[in-house]
Backbone as numpy.savetxt, mean C-alpha at the origin, in Angstrom:
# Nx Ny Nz CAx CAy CAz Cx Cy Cz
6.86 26.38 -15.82 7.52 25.33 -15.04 6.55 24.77 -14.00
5.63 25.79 -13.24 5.05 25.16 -12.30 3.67 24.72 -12.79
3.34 24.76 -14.21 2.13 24.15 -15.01 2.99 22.41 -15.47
3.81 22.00 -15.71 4.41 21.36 -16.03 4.89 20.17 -14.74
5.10 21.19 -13.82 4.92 20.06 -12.65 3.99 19.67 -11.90
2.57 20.82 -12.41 1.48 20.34 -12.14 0.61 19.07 -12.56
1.04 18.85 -14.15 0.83 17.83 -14.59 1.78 16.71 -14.24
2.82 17.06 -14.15 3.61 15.89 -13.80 3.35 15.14 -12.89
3.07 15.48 -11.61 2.75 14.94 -10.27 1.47 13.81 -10.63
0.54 14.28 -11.00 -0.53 13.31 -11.43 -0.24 12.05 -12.09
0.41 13.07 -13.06 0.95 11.74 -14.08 1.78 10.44 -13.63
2.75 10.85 -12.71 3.54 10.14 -12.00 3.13 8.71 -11.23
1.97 9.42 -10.33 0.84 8.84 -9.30 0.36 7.72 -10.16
-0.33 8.22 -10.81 -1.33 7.45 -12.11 -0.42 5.86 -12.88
0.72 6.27 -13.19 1.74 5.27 -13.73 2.13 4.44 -12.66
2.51 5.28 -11.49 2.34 4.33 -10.08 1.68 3.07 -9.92
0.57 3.57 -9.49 -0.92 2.82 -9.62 -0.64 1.74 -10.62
-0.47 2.02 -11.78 -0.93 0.94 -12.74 0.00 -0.07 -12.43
1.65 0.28 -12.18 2.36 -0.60 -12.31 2.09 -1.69 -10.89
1.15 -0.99 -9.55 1.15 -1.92 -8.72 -0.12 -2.64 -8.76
-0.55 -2.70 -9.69 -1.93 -3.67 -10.11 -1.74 -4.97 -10.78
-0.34 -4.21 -11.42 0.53 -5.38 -12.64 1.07 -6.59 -11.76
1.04 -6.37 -10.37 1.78 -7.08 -9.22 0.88 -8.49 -9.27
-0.45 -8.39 -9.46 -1.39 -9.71 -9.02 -0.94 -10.70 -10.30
-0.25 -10.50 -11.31 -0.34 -11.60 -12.29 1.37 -12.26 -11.73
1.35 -12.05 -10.45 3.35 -13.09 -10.07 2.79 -13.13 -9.02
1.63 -11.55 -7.88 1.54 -12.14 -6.26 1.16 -13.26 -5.95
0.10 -13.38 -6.64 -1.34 -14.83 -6.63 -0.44 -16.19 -6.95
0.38 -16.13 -7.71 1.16 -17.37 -7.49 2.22 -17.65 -6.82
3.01 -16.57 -6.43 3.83 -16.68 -5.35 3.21 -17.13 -4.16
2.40 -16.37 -3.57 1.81 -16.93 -2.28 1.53 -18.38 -2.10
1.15 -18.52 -3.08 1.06 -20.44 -2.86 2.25 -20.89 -3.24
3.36 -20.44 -2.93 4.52 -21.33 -3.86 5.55 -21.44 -2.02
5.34 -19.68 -0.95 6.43 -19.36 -0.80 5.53 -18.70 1.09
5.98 -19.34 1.82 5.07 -18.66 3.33 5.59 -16.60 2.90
4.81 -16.15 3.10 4.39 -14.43 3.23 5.88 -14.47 3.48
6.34 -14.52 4.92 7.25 -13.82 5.44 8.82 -14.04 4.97
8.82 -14.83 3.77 10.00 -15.08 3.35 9.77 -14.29 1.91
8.51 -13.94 1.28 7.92 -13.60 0.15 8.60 -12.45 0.28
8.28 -11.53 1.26 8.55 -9.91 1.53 10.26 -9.77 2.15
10.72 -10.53 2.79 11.85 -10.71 2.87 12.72 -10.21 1.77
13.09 -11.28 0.97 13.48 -11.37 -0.41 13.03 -10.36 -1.18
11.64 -9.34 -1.41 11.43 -8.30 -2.08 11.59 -7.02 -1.67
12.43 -7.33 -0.15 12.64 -5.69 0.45 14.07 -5.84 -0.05
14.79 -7.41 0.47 16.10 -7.32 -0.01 16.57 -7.11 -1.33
15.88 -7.53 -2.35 16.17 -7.28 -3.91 15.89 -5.57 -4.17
14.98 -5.17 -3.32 15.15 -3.08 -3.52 15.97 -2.89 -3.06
16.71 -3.20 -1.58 17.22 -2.74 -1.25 19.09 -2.68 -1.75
19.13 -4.09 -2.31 20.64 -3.60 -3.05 20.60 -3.01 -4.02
19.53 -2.40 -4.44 19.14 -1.39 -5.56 19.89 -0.08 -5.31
19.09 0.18 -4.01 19.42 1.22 -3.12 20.78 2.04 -2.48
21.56 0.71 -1.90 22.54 0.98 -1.91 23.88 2.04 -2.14
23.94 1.99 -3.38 24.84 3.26 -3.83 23.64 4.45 -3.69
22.48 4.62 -3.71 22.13 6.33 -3.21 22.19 6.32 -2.16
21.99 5.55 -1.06 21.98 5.66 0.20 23.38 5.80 0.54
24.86 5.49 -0.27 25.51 6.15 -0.17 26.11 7.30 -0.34
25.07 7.90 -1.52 25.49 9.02 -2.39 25.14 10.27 -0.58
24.27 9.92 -0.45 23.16 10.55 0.62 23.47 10.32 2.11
25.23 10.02 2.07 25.50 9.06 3.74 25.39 10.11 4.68
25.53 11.57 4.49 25.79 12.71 5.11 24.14 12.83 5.75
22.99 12.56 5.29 22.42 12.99 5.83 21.63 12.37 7.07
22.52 11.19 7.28 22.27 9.80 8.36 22.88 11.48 9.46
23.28 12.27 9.51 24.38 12.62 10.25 23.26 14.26 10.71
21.98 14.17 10.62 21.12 14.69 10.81 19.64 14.38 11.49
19.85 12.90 11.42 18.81 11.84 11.66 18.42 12.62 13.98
17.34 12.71 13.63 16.75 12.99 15.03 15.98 11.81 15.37
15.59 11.68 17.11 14.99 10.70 17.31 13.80 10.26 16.89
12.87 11.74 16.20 11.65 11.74 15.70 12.29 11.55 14.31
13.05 11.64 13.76 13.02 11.14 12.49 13.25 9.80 12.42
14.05 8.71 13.13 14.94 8.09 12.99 13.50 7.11 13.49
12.18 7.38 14.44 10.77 6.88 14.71 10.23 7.17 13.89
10.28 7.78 12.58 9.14 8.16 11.17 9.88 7.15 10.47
11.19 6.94 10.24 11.74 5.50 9.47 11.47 4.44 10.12
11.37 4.41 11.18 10.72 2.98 11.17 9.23 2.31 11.32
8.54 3.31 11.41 7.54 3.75 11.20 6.75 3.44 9.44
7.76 3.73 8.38 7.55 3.85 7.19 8.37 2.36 6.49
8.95 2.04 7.25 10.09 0.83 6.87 9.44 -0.51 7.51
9.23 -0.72 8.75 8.69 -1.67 9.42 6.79 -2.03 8.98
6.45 -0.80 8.96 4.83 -0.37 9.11 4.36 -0.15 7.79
4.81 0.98 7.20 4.05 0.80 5.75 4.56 0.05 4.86
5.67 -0.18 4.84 6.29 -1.07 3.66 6.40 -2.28 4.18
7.08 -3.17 5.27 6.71 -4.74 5.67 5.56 -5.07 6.47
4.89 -4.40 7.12 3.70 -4.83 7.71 2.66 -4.80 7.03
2.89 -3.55 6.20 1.62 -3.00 5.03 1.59 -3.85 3.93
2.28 -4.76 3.47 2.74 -5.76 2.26 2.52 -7.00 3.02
2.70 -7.22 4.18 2.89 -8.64 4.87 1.41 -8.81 4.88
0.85 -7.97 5.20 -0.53 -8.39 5.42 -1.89 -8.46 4.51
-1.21 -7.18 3.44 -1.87 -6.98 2.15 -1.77 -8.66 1.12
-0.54 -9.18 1.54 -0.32 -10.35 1.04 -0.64 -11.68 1.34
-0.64 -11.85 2.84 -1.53 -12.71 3.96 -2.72 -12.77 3.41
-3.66 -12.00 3.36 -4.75 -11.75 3.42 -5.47 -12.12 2.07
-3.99 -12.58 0.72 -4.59 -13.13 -0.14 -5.19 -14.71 0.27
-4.60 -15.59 1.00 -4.75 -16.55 1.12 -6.41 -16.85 1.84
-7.06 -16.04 2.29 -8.61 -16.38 2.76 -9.36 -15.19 2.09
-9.12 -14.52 1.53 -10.18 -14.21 0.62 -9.79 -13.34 -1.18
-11.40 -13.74 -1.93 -10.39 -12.85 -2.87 -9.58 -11.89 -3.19
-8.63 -12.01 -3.81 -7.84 -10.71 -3.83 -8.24 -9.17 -4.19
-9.60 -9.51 -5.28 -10.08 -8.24 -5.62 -10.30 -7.39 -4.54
-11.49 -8.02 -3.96 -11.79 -7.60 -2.48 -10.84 -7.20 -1.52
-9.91 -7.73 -1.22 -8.61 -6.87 -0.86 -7.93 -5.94 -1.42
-8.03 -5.34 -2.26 -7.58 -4.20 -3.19 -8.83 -3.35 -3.02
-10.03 -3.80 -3.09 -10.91 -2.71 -2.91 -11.00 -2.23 -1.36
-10.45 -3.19 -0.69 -10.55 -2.99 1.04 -9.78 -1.16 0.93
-8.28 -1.35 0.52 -7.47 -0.25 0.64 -7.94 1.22 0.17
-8.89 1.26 -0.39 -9.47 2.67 -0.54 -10.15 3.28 0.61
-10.04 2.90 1.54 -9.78 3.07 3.05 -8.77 3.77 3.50
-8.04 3.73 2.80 -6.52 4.38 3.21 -6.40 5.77 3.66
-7.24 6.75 3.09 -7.42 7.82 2.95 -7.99 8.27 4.48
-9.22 7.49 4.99 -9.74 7.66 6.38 -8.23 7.47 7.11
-7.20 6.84 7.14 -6.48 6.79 8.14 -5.32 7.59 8.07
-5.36 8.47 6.85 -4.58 9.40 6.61 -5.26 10.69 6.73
-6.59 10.77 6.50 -7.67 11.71 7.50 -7.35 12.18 8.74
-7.77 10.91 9.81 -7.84 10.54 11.23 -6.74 10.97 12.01
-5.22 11.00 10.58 -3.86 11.22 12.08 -3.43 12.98 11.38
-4.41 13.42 10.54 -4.23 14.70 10.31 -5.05 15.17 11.39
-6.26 14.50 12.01 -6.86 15.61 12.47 -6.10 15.84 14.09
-5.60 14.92 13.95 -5.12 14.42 15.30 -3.82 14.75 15.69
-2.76 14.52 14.33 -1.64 15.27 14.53 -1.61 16.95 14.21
-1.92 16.76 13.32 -2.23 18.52 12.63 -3.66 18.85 12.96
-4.02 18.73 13.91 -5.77 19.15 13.91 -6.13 19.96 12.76
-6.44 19.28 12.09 -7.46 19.61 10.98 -8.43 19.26 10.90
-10.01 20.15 10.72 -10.85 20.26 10.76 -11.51 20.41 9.63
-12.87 19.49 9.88 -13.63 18.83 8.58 -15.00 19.53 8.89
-15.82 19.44 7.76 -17.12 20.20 7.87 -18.00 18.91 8.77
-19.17 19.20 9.05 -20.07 18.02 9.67 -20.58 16.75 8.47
-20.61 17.07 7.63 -20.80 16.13 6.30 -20.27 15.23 6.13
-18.41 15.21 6.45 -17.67 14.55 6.53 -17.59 12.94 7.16
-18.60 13.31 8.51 -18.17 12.19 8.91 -19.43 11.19 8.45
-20.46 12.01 8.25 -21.34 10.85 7.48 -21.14 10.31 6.29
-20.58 10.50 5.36 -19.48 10.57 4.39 -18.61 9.01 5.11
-17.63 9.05 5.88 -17.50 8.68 6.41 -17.98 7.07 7.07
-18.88 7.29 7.51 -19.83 6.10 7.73 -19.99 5.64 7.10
-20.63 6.19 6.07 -20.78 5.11 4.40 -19.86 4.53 3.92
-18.82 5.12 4.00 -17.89 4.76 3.47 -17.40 3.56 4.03
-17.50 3.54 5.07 -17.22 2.13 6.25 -18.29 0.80 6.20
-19.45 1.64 5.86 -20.40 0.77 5.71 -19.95 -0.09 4.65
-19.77 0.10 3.09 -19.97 0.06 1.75 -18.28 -1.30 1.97
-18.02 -0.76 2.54 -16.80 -1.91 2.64 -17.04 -3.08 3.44
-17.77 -2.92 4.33 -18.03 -4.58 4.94 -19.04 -4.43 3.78
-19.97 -4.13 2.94 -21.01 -5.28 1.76 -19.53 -5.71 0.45
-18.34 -4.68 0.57 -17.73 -5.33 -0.24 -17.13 -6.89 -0.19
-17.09 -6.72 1.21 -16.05 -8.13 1.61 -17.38 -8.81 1.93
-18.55 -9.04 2.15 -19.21 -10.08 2.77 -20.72 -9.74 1.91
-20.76 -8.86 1.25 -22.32 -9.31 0.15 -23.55 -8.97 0.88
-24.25 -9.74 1.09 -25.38 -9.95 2.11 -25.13 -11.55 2.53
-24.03 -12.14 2.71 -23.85 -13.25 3.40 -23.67 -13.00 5.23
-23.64 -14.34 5.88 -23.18 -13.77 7.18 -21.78 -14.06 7.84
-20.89 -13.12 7.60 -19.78 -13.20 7.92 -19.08 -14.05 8.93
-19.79 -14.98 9.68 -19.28 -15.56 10.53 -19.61 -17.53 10.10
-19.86 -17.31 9.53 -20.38 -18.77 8.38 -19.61 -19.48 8.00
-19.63 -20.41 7.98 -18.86 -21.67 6.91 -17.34 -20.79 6.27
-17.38 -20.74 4.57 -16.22 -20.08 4.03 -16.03 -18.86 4.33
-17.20 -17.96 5.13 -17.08 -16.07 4.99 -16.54 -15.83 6.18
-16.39 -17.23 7.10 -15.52 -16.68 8.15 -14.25 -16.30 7.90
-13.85 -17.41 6.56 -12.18 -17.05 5.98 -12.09 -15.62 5.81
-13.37 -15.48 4.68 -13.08 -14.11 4.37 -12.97 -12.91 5.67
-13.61 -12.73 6.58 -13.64 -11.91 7.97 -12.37 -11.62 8.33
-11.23 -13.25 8.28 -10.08 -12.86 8.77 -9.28 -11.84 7.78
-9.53 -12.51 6.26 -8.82 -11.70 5.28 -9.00 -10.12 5.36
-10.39 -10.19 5.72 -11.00 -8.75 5.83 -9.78 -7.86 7.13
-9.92 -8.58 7.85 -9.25 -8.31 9.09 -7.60 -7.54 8.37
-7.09 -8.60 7.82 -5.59 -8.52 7.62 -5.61 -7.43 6.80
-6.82 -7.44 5.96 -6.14 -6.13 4.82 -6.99 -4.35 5.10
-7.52 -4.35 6.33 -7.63 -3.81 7.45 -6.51 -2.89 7.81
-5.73 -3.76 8.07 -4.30 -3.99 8.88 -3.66 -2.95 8.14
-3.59 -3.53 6.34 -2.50 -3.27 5.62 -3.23 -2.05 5.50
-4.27 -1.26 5.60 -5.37 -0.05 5.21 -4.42 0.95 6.31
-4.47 0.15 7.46 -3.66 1.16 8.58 -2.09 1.43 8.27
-1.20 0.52 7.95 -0.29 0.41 7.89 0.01 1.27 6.31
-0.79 1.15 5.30 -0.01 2.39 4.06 -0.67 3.51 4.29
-2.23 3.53 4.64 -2.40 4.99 5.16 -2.20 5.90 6.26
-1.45 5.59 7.07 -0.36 5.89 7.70 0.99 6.34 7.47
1.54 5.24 6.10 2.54 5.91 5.78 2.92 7.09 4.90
1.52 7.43 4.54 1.39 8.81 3.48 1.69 9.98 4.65
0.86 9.75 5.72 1.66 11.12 6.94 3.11 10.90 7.29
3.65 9.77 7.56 5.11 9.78 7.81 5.88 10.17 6.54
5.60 9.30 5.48 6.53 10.06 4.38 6.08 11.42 4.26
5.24 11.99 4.34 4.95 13.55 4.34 6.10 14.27 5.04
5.72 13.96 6.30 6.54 14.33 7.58 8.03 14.31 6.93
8.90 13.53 6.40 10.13 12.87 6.29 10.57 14.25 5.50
9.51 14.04 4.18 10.09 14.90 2.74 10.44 16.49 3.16
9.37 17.10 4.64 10.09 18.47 4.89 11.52 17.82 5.28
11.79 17.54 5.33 13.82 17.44 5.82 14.91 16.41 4.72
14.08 15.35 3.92 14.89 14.58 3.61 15.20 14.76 2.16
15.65 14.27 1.24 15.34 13.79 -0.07 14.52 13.09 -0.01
13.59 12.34 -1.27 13.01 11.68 -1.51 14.06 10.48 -2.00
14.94 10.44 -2.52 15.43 9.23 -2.85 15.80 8.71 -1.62
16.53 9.18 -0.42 16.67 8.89 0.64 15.52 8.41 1.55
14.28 8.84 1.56 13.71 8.09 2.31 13.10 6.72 1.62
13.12 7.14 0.54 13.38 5.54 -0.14 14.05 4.27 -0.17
15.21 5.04 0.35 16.18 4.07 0.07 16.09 3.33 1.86
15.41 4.31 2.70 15.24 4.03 4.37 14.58 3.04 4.28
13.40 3.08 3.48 12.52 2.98 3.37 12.67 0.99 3.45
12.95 0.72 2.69 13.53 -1.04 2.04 14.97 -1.12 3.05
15.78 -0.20 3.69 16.65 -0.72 4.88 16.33 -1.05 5.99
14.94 -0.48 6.94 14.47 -0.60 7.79 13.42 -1.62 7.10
12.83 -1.99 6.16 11.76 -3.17 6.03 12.67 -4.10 6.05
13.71 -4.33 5.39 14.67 -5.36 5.25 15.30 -5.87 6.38
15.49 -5.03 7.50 16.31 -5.16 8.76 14.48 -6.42 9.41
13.92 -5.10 9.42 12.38 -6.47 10.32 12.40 -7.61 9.37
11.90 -7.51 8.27 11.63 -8.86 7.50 12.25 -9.98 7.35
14.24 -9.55 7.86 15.45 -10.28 7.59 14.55 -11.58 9.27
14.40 -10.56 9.87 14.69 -10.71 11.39 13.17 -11.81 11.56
12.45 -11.26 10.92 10.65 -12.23 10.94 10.85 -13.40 10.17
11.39 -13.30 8.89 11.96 -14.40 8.15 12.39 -15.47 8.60
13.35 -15.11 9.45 14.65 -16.10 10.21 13.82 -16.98 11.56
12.83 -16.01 12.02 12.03 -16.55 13.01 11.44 -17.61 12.76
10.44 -17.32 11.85 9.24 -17.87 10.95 9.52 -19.44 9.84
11.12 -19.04 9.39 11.47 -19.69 8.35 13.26 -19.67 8.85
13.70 -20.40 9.96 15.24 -20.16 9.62 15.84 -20.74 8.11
15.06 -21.54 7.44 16.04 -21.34 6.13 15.44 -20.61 5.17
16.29 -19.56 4.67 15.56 -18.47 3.76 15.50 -19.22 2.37
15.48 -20.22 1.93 15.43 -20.77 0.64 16.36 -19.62 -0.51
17.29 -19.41 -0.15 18.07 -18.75 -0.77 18.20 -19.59 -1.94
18.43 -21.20 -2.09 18.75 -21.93 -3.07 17.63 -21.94 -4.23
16.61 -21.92 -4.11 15.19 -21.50 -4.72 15.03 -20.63 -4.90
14.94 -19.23 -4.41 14.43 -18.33 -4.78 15.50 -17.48 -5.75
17.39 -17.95 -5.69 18.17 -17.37 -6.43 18.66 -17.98 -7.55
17.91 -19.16 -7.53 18.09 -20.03 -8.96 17.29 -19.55 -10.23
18.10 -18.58 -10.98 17.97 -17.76 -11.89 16.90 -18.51 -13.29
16.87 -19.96 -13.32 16.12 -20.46 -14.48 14.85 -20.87 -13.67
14.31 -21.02 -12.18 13.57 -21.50 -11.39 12.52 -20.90 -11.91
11.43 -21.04 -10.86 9.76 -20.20 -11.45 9.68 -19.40 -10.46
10.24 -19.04 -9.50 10.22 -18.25 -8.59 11.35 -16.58 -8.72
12.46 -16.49 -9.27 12.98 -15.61 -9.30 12.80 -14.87 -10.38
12.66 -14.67 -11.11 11.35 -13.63 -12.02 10.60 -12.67 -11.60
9.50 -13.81 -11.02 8.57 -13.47 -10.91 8.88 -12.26 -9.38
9.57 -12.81 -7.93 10.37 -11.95 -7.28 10.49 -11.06 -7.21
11.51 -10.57 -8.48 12.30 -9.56 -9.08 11.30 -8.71 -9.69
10.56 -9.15 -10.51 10.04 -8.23 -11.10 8.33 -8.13 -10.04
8.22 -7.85 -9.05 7.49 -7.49 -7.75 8.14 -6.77 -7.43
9.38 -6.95 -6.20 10.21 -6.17 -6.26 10.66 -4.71 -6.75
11.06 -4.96 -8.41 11.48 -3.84 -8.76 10.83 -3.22 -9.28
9.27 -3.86 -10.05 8.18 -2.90 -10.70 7.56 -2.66 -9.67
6.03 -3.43 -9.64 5.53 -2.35 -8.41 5.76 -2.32 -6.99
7.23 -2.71 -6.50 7.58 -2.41 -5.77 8.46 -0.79 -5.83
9.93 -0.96 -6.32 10.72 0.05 -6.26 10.38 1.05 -6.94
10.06 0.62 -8.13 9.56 1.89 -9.94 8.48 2.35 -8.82
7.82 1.78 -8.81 5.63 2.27 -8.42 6.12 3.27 -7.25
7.23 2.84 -5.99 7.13 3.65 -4.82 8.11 4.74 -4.89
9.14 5.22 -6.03 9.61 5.50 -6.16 8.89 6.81 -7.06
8.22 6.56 -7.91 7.09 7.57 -8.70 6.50 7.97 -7.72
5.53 6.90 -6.89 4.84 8.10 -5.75 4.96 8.66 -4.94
6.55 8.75 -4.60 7.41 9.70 -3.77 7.68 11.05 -4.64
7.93 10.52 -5.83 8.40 11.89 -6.51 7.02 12.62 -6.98
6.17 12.03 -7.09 4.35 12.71 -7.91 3.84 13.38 -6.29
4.59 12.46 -5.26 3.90 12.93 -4.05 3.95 14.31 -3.81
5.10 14.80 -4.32 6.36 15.96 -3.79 5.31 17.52 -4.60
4.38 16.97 -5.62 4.02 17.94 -6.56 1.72 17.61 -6.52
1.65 17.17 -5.31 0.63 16.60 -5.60 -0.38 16.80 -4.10
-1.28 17.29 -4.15 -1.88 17.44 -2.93 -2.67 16.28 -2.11
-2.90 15.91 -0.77 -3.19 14.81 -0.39 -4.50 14.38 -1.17
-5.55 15.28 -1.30 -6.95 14.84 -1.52 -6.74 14.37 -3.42
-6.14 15.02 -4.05 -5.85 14.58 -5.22 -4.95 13.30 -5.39
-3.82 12.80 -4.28 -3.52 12.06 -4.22 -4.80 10.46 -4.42
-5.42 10.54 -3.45 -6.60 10.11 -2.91 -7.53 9.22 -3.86
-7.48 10.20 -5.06 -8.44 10.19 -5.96 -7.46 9.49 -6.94
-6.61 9.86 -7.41 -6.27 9.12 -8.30 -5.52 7.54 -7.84
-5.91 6.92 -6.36 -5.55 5.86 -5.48 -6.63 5.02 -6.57
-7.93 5.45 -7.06 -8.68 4.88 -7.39 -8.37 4.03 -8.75
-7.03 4.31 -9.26 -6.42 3.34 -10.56 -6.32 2.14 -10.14
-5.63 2.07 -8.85 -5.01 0.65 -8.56 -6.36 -0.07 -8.43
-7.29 -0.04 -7.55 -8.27 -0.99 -7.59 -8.80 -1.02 -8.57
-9.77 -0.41 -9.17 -10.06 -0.54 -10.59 -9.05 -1.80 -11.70
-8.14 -1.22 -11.83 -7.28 -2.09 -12.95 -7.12 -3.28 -12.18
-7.29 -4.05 -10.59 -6.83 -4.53 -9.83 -7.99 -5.96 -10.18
-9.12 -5.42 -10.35 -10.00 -6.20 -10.55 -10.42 -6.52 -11.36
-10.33 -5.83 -12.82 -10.01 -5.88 -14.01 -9.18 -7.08 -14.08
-8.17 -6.96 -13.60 -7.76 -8.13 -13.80 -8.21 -9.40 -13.11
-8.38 -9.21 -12.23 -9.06 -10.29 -10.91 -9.90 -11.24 -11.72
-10.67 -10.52 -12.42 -11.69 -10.57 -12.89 -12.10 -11.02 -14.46
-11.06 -10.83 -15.42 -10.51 -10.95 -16.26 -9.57 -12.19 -16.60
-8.95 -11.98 -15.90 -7.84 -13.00 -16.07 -7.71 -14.22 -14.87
-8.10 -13.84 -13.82 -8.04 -15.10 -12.68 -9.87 -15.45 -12.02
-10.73 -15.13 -13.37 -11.77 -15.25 -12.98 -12.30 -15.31 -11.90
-12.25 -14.39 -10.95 -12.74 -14.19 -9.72 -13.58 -12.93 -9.56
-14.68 -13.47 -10.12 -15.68 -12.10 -10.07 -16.01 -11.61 -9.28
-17.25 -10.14 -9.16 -17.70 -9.69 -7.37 -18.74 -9.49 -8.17
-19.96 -10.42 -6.54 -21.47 -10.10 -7.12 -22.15 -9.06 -7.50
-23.25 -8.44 -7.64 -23.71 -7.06 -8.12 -23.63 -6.97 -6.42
-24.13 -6.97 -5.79 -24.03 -6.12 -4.26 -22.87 -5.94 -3.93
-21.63 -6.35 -3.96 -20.28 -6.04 -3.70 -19.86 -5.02 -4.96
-20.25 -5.27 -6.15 -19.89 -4.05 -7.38 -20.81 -2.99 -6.93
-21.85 -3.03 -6.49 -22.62 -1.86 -6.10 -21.78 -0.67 -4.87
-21.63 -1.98 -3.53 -20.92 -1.09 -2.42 -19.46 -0.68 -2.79
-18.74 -1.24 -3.91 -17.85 -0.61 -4.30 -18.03 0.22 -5.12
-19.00 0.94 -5.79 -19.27 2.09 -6.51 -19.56 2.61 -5.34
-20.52 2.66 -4.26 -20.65 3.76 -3.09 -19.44 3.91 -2.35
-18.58 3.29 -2.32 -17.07 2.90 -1.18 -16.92 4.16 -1.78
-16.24 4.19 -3.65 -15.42 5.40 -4.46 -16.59 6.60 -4.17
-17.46 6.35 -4.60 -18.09 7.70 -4.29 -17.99 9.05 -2.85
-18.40 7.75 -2.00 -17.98 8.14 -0.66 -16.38 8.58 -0.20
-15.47 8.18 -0.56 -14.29 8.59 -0.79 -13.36 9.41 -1.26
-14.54 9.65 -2.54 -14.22 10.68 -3.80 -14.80 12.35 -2.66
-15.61 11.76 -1.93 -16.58 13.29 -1.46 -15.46 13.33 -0.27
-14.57 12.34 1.06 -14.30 12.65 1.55 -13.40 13.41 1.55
-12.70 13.08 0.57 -11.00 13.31 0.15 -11.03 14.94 -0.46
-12.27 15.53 -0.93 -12.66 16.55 -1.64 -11.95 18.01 -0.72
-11.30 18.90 -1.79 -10.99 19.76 -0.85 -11.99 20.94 0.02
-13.20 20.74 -0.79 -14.23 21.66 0.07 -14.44 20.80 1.66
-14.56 19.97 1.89 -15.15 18.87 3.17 -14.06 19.45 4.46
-12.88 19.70 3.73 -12.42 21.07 5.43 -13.31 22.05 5.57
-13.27 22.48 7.12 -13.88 23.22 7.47 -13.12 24.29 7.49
-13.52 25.58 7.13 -13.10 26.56 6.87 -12.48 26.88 8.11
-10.93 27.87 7.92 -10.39 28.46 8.94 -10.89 29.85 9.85
């Protein structure tokens, strides 16, 4: 049984991944169709009446909720799921998208950083040069040997900036959902998960956009609700819903490593299909980014107790 859920967990992760790579052939045209903050709106709200009946199945355990828990949901609702998407998605609009997908293998340093800090955990000295490179290898991803403050690469700087953002905001939420799963279900913090993004996004939406184009985006033969829906419910709900449950059977640094599907297939397609290639010096610092990543995430790089 516990060889069986050893494989499972991986497996889970891995199918994850793929299905949120599948996201760039509806994101890339949504964004030009639809401002961000009505984009994510509409895709927390379409999980979230998903949700619904478990979050009722599960009403008893609202009736346990502490103030530190009730700050890890919004934390994971506001932060990794609408801030972490708002900006991952922003950030298509000034630079390529590949490059923003390769930005997020970063994620791992900021899920590093609040272990050592919340859980002091301790890394060998290797680590942090490791580390460096790894930081390095990502500004040649986003900027080449160009100079980032230039003509079009200033766009890119900001994009760089935003998906930055979204680097903090999901690798972050791998320690809060950690945190959650000692006490919760996993379907339950799932289901928090798209109630608390939905509550901010309803609320940023309305700011940003008081008319939610409800008439457009729910007109079932349109070019927009499809495409939505199936964001939304593939690699949105399916994808986060697997890596809650692969999470449950799966150790962080292995987590880590197999993060490396989504970019890969991410640019594959980028690259493939929306012809947006990356020069050899950006394919290069993204082979050192994974490498460097692959060594940080490694379970030898703790320092022994």
């Amino acid at each position: 049984m516990t060889t069986a859920l050893t494989l499972w967990g991986p497996l889970l992760m891995a199918v994850c991944h793929l299905l949120r790579s599948s996201d760039l052939f509806f994101r890339v045209g949504a964004v030009k169709a639809l401002p961000v903050s009505l984009l994510i709106f509409w895709e927390h709200l379409f999980n979230l009446l998903v949700l619904v009946p478990a979050l009722w199945h599960h009403r008893r355990a609202y009736s346990l909720l502490t103030g530190r828990d009730v700050g890890l949901f919004v934390l994971v609702g506001w932060g990794a799921s609408a801030m972490g998407i708002l900006c991952f998605t922003q950030a298509f609009h000034f630079m390529n998208p590949a490059l923003v997908i390769l930005l997020q293998k970063l994620q791992p340093l900021v899920t590093i950083f609040l272990g050592m800090v919340l859980l002091k955990e301790r890394f060998r000295p290797s680590f942090y040069g490791w580390a460096a490179l790894a930081v390095t290898a990502s500004y040649f991803v986003s900027f080449s040997l160009t100079n980032p403050f230039s003509g079009e690469w200033s766009r890119v700087g900001t994009g760089t900036l935003l998906a930055l953002a979204a680097v903090f905001f999901w690798g972050s939420g791998t320690v809060w959902g950690k945190l959650l799963l000692t006490r919760y279900d996993k379907v339950f913090i799932l289901g928090n998960r798209f109630l608390f993004g939905t509550i901010f996004t309803l609320v940023l939406a309305s700011v940003l956009n008081p008319d939610l184009q409800a008439h457009l985006i729910l007109d079932v033969g349109g070019p927009l609700f499809g495409s939505i829906l199936y964001m939304a419910w593939v690699p949105g709900l399916l994808a986060t819903g697997l890596f809650y449950f692969g999470l449950v059977h799966v150790a962080a640094s292995v987590a880590s490593i197999l993060e490396l599907i989504f970019p890969l297939a991410s640019v594959l397609i980028m690259w493939g299909y929306f012809g947006q290639p990356l020069d050899a010096v950006q394919i290069g610092a993204a082979v050192v980014l994974f490498v460097s990543m692959a060594r940080i995430t490694a379970p030898d790089m703790r320092h022994p107790s």
